[in-house]
VEXDREN-2710 file (C-alpha; in Angstrom, 1 decimal):
% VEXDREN-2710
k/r/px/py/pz
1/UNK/37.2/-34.0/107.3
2/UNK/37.1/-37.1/108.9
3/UNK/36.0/-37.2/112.3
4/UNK/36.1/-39.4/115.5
5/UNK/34.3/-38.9/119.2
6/UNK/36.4/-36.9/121.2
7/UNK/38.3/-38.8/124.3
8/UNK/40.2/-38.7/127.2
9/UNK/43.7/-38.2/124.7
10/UNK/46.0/-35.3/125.7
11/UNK/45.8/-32.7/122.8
12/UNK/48.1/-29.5/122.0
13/UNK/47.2/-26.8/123.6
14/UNK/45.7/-24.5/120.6
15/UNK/47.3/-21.3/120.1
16/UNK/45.2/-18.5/121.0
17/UNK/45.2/-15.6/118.8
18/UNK/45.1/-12.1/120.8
19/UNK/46.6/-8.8/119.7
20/UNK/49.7/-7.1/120.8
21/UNK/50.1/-4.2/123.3
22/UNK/50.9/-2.2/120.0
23/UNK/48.7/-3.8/118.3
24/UNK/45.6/-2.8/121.0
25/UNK/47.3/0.6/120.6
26/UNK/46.6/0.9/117.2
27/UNK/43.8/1.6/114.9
28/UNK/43.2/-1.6/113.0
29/UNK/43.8/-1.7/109.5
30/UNK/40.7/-2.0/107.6
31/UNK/40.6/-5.6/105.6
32/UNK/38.0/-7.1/103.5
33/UNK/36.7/-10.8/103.8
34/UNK/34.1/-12.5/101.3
35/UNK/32.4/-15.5/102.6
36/UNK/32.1/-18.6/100.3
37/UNK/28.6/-19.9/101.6
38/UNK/26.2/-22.5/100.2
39/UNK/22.9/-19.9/100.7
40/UNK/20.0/-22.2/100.1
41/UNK/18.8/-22.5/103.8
42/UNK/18.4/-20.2/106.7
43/UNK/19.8/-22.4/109.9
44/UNK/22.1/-22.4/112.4
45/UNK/25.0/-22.0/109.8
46/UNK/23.7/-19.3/108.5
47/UNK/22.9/-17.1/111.1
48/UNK/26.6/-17.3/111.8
49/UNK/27.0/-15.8/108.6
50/UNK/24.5/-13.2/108.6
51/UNK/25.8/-12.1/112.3
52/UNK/29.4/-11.8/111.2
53/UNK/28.3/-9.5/108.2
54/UNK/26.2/-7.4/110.3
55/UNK/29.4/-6.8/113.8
56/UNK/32.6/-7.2/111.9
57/UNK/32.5/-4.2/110.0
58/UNK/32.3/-2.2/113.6
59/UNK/36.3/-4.0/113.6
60/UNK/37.5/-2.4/110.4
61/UNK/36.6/-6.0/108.4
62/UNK/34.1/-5.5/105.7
63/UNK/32.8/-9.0/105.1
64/UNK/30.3/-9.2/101.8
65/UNK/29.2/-13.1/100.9
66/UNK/29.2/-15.5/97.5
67/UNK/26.3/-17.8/97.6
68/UNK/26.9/-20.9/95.2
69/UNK/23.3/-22.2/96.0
70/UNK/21.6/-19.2/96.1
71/UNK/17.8/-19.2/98.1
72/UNK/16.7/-18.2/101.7
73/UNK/20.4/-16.7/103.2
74/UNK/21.1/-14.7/99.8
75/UNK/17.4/-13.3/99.8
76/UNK/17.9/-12.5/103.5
77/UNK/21.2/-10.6/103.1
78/UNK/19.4/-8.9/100.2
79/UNK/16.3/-7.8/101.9
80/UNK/18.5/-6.2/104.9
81/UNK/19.4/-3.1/102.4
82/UNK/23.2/-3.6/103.3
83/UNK/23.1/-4.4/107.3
84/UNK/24.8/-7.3/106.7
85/UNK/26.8/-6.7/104.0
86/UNK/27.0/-7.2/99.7
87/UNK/26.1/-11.3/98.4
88/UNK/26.8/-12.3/94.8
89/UNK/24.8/-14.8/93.4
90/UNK/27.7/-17.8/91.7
91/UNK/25.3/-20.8/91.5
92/UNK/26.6/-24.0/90.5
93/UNK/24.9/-25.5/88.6
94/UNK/25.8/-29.1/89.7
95/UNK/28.5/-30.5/92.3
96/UNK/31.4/-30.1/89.7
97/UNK/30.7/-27.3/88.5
98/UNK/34.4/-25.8/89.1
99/UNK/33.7/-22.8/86.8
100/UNK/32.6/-21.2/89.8
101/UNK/36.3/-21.3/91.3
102/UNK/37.5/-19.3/88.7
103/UNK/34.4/-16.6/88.9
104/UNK/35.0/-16.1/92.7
105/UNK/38.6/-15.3/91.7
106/UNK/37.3/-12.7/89.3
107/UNK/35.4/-11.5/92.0
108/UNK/38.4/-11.2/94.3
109/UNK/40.6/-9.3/92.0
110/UNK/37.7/-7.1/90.6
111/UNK/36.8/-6.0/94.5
112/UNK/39.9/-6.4/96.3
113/UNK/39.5/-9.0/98.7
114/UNK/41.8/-9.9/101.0
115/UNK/41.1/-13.6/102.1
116/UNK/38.1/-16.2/101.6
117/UNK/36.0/-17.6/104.4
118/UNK/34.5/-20.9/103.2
119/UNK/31.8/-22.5/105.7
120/UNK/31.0/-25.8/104.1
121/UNK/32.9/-28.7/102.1
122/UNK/31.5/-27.7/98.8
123/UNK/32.5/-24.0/99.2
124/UNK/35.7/-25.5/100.6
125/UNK/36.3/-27.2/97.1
126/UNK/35.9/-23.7/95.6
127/UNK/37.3/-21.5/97.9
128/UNK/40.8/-23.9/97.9
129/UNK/40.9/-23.4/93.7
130/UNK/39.5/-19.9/94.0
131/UNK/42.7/-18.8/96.2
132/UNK/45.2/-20.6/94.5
133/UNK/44.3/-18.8/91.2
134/UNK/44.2/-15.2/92.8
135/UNK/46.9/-15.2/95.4
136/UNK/44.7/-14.7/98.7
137/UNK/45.1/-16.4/102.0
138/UNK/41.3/-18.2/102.6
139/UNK/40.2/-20.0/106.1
140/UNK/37.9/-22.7/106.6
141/UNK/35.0/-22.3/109.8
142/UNK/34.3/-26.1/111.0
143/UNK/30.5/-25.7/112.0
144/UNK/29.6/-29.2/112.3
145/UNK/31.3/-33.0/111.8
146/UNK/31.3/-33.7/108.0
147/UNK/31.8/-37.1/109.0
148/UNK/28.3/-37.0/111.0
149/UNK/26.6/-34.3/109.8
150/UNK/23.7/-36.5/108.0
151/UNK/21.6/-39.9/108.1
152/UNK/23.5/-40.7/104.6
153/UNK/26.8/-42.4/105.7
154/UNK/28.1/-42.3/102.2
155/UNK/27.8/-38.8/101.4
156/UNK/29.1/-38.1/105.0
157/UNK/32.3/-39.9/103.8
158/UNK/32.3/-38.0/100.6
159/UNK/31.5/-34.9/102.9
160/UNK/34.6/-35.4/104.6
161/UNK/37.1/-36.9/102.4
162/UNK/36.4/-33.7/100.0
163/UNK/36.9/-31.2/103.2
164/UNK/39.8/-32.8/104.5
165/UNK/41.6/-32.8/100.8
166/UNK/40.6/-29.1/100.2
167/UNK/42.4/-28.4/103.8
168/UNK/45.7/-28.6/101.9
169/UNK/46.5/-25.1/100.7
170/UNK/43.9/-23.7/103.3
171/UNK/46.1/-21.2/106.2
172/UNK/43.2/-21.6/109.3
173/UNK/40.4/-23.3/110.8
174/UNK/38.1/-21.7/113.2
175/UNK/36.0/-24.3/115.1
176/UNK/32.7/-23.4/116.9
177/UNK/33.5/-25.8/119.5
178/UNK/36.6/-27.2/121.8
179/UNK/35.1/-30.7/121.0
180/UNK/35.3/-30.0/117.2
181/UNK/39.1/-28.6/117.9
182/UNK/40.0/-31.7/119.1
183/UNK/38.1/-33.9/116.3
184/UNK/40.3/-31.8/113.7
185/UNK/44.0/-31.8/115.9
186/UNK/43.2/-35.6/116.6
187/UNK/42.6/-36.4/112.6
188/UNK/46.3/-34.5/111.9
189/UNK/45.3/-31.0/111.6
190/UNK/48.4/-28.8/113.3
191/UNK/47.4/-26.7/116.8
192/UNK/48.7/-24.1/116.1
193/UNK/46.4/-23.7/112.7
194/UNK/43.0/-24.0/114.4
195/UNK/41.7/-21.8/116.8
196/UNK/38.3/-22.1/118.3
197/UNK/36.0/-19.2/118.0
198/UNK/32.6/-20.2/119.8
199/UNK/29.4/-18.9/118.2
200/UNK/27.6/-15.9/119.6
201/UNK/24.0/-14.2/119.0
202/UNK/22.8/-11.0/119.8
203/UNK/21.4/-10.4/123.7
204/UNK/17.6/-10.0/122.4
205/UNK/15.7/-10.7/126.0
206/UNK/12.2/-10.7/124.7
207/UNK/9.3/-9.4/127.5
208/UNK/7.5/-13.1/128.5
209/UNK/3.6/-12.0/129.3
210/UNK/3.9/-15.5/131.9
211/UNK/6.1/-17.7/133.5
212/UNK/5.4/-21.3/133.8
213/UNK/3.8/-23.0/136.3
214/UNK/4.6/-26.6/137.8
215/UNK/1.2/-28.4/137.4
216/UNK/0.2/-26.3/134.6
217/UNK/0.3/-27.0/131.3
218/UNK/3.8/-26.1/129.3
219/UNK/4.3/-25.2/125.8
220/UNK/8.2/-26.5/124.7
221/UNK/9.6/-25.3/121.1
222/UNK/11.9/-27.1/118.9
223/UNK/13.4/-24.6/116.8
224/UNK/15.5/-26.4/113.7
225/UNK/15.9/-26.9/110.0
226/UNK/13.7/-30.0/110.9
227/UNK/16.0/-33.0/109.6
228/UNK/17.0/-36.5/110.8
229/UNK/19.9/-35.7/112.9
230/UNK/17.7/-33.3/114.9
231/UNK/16.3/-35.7/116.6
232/UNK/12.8/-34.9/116.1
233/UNK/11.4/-38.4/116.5
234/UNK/12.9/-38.6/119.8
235/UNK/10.7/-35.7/121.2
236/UNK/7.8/-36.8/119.9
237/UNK/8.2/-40.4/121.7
238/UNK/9.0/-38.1/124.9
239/UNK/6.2/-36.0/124.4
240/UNK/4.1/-39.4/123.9
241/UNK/5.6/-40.8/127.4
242/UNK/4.4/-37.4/128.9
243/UNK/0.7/-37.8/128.0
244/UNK/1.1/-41.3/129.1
245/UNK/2.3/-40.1/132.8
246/UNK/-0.5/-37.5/132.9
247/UNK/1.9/-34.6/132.1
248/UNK/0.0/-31.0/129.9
249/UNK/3.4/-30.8/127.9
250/UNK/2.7/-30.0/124.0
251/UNK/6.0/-29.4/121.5
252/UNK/5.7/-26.8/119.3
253/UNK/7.9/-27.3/116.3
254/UNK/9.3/-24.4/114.5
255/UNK/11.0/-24.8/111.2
256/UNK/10.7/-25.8/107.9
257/UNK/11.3/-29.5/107.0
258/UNK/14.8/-30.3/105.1
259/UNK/12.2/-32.7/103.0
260/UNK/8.9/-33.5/102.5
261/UNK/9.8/-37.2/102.6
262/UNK/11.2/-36.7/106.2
263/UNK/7.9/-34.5/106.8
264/UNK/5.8/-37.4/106.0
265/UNK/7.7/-39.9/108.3
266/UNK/6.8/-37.1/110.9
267/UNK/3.1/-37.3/110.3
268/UNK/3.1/-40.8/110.3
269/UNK/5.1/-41.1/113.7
270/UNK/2.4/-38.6/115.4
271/UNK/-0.1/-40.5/114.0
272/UNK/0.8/-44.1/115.3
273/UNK/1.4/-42.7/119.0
274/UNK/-2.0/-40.6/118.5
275/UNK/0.0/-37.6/119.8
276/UNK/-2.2/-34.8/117.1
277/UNK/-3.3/-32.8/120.1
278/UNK/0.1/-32.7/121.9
279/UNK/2.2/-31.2/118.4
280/UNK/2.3/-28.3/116.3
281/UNK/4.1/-27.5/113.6
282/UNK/4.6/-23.9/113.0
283/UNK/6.9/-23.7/110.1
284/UNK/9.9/-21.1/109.7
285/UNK/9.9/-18.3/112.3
286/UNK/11.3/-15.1/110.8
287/UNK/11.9/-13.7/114.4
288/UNK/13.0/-16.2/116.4
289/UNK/13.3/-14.3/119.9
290/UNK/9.9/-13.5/119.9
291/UNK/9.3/-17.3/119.2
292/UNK/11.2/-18.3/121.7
293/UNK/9.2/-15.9/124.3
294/UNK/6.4/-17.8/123.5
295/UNK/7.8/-20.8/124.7
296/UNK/7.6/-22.3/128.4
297/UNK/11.5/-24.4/127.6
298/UNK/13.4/-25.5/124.5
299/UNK/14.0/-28.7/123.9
300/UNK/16.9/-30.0/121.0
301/UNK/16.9/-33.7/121.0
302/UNK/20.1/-34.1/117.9
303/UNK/21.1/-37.2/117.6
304/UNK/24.9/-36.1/116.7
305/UNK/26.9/-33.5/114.5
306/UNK/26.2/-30.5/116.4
307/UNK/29.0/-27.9/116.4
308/UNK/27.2/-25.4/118.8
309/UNK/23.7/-24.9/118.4
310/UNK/22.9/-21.3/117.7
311/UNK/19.1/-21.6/119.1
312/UNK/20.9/-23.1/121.9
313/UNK/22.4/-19.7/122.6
314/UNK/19.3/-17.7/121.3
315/UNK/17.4/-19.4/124.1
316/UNK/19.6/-18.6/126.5
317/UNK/20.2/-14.9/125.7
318/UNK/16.3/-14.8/125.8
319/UNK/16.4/-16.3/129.2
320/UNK/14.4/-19.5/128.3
321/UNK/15.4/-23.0/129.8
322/UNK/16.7/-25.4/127.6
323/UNK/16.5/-29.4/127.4
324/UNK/19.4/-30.3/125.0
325/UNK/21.4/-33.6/124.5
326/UNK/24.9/-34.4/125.4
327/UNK/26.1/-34.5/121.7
328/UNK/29.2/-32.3/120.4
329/UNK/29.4/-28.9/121.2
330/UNK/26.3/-28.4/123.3
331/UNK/27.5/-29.3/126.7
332/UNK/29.7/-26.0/126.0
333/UNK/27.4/-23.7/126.3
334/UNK/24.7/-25.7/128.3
335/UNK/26.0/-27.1/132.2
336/UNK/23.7/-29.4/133.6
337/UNK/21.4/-28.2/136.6
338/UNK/22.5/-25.1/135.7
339/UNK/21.3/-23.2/132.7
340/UNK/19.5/-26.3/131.5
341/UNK/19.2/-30.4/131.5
342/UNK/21.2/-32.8/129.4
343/UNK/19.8/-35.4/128.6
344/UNK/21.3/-38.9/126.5
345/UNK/21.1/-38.9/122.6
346/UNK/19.2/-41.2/120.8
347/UNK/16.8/-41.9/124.1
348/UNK/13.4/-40.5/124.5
349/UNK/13.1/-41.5/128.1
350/UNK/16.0/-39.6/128.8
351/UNK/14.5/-37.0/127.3
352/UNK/10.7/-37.2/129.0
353/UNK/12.6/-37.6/132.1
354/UNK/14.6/-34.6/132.0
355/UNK/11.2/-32.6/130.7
356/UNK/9.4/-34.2/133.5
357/UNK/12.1/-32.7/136.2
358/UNK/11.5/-29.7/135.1
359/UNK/8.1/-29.3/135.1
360/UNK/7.1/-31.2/138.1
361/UNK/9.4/-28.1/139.6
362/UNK/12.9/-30.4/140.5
363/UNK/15.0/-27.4/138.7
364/UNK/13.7/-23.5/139.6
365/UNK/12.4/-22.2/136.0
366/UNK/13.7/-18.6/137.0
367/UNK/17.1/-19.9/138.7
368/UNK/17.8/-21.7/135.5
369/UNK/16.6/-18.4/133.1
370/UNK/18.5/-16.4/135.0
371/UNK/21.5/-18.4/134.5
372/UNK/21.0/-18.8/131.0
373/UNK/20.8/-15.3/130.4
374/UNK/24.0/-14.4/132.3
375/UNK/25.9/-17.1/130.7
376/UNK/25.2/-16.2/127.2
377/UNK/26.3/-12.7/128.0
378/UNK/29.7/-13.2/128.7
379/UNK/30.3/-16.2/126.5
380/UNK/28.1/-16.4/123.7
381/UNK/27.5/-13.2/122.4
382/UNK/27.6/-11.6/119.0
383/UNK/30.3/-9.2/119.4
384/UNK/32.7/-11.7/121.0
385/UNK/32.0/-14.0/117.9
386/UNK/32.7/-11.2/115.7
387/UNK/36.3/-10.2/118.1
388/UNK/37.8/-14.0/117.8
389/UNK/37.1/-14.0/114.0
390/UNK/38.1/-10.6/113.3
391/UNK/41.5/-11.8/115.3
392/UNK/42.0/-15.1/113.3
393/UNK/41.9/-12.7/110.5
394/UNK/44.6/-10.3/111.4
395/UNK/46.4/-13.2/112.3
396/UNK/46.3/-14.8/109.2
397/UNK/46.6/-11.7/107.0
398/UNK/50.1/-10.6/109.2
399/UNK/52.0/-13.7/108.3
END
């Protein structure tokens, strides 16, 4: 879908999509969802996923997945024994490989799905074909800006011509974000088809063993698919202006790289600002809230195409601090001064001064945790993910 920066434009109010009196009266019919995902990574995206699989079920929705690039999410939903619901394995075995259309529409008769969820512009493609040839409703879930989801500007275009022209025969869109509602109303997409379902994580508050001090030294954790729109350079160069200024600030990066090309322009970017004692790279963290206890403040530099960070709401539920950019979605969970600092894409002195705030004691570290943690709760939760989607579902399936 193509995309433009939000502005000051008047948009439709979206219609937002709550149950009846009767309807709250009323045991809700059980319905069944499969999810069209992609599968070969474990990221923000996908924890979406797997957190839907494992709550909507409580709401009377069984929710099972189709991975067409099946790795890390369709091993993960295999391992939990069921928690999070059934995953077929449909890979593709290239980009036009539309076979796969017509096995997910197998798959839909043979088990009696109701409606497809696709989550990215290649299960988009598939989902669109897949429903027209079994007779199911299917909605799309906008996590990011196809148009600047990536450091490749052409296969961002292809990205979003492709979403956009599989949008045709599709009934919803749920966006993670108000700023990706508007991106989608603004580029032609009707109101009252889009409704904006913010993501939500579980409230894990891990037990911290300390607290930071100001003066001491401070461990910050970048928790990513570690990839050029992450903004990983920019943190280094702020970590490098914090050694410069006499600052005990080290990054700890946890993740795996998206490539080991982009890995290697990493190394070489710690190496010319001699910055080897101030970094560590940890790789992927199976548990990230006990990670993120280990962690004095988060810090996600992205550059752009951020729907709504889920480690930005992992953080908070774990009561940890976070240094975030203004880009997309994140000033919606994260208010400045008050569960965290924003600081300005694309600058690392922004970024080392909004760090250096912090830990010279400008912001109080427990005010802001605190704030974090309460925030998340009523917001940003699991469950309340799970409620909006389950909703858009009903919806959709009652027409």
């Amino acid at each position: 879908m193509s995309t433009v920066s939000a502005s000051a434009t008047a948009f439709p109010t979206p219609v937002v999509v709550a149950p009846t009196r009767e309807q709250r009266a009323a045991p809700p019919q059980p319905i069944s969802v499969l999810h069209v995902v992609n599968g070969e990574h474990f990221s923000g995206a996908e924890r979406v996923q797997s957190h839907l699989g494992r709550c909507l079920p409580a709401l009377q929705v069984r929710a099972d997945f189709a991975c067409v690039k099946p790795a890390l999410f369709a091993d993960h939903i295999e391992q939990a024994g069921g928690e999070l619901g059934s995953v077929y394995r449909l890979p593709m075995r290239g980009r036009m490989d539309f076979r796969v259309a017509y096995k997910l529409s197998q798959l839909v008769r043979r088990e009696g799905y109701e409606l497809l969820h696709a989550h990215t512009p290649r299960t988009a493609v598939l989902a669109a074909a897949a429903a027209r040839l079994c007779g199911v409703p299917w909605i799309y879930h906008v996590h990011s800006p196809a148009a600047r989801d990536s450091a490749r500007p052409w296969v961002n275009r292809i990205n979003a011509v492709t979403e956009w022209l599989s949008l045709r025969n599709c009934a919803h869109l749920i966006t993670v974000s108000n700023s990706l509602l508007q991106d989608t109303i603004q580029n032609g997409w009707p109101a009252h088809r889009a409704s904006v379902v913010h993501n939500g994580v579980p409230a894990i508050r891990p037990t911290r063993t300390h607290t930071p001090v100001v003066g001491g030294p401070w461990v910050l954790g970048m928790v990513a698919l570690m990839r050029p729109r992450k903004g990983l350079e920019i943190a280094i160069e702020a970590i490098s202006h914090l050694k410069n200024t006499g600052h005990d600030v080290r990054l700890r990066c946890i993740g795996p790289f998206e490539t080991q090309a982009y890995r290697k322009l990493i190394d070489a970017k710690v190496e010319q600002l001699q910055v080897a004692d101030r970094i560590e790279f940890t790789g992927f963290a199976k548990h990230v809230p006990e990670a993120l206890a280990q962690l004095d403040a988060m810090v996600l530099p992205s550059l752009y195409g951020e729907g709504l960070p889920m480690v930005v709401l992992e953080a908070m539920a774990a009561a940890l601090p976070v240094v975030a950019t203004r880009v997309e979605g994140t000033p919606e969970a994260i208010r400045h001064g008050r569960e965290g600092l924003l600081a300005e894409p694309q600058c690392s002195l922004s970024l080392a001064e909004q760090i250096t705030a912090l830990v010279e004691g400008q912001y109080d570290w427990q005010q802001l945790a605190e704030a974090a943690c309460q925030r998340h709760a009523k917001h940003f939760s699991d469950t309340a993910m799970a409620e909006g989607t389950a909703a858009v579902y009903r919806d959709v399936l009652s027409r």
